[in-house]
N, C-alpha and C positions, 0 to 999 in steps of 0.2 A: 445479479450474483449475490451471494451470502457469504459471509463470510468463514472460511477455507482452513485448513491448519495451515499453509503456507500463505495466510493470506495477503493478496497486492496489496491489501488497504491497510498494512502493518497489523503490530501485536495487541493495539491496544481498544481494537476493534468492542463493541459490544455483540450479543446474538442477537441485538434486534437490529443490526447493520443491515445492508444493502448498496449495491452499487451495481458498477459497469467498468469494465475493462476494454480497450480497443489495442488494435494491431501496430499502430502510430505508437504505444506507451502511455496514451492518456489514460486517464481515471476517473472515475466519480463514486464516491463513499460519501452517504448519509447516515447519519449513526443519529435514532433519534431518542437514543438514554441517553448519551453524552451530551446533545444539543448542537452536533458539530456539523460541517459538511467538508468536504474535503476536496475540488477540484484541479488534479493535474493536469496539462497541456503539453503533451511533447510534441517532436515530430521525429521518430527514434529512425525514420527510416528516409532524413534528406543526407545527403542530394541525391541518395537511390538504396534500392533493398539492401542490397548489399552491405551497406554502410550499419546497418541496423547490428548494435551491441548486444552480446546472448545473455549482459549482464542489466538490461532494463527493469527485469523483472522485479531483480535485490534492488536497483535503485529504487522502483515506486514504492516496495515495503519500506525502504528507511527514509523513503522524505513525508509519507503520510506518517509514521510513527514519528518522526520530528515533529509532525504539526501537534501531534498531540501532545508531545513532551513540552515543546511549546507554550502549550496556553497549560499546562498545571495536570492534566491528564495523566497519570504513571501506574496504574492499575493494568497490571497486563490481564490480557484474558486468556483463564490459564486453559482454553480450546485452541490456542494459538499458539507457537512458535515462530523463532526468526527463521530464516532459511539457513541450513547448518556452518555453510560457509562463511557466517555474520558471524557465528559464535566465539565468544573471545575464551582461550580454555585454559 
């Protein structure tokens, strides 16, 4: 994957990103202008599909943007957006 205007891998993504997204909610973003890599682990869909939250999407964008915010990272890239529902107005 590359990086999306709504992308999973948050705002603060670079264009030279790349990753992978799965069905489970995991993630994988390597960003290698920033120097970072970013791997989420869910399991968004125990103890059955069902259970699976419509709201996994907004979490992987704000915990990959947490990481980045994190280590000193704050330069959004302005190819990107939160997801609108994030926006504080």
């Amino acid at each position: 994957d590359s990086p999306l205007v709504e992308a999973s891998g948050g705002v603060f993504l670079s264009d030279s990103s790349f990753g992978h997204t799965g069905f489970t909610g995991t993630s994988l973003w390597i960003d290698p202008e920033h120097k970072i890599i970013v791997i989420l682990l869910t399991n968004a869909v125990h103890p059955n599909r069902q259970m699976k939250s419509p709201k996994y999407f907004e979490w992987r964008q704000r915990i990959h943007s947490g990481v980045y915010e994190a280590v000193g990272i704050l330069g959004q890239n302005p190819n990107l957006k939160w997801i609108k529902r994030w926006v504080i107005q």
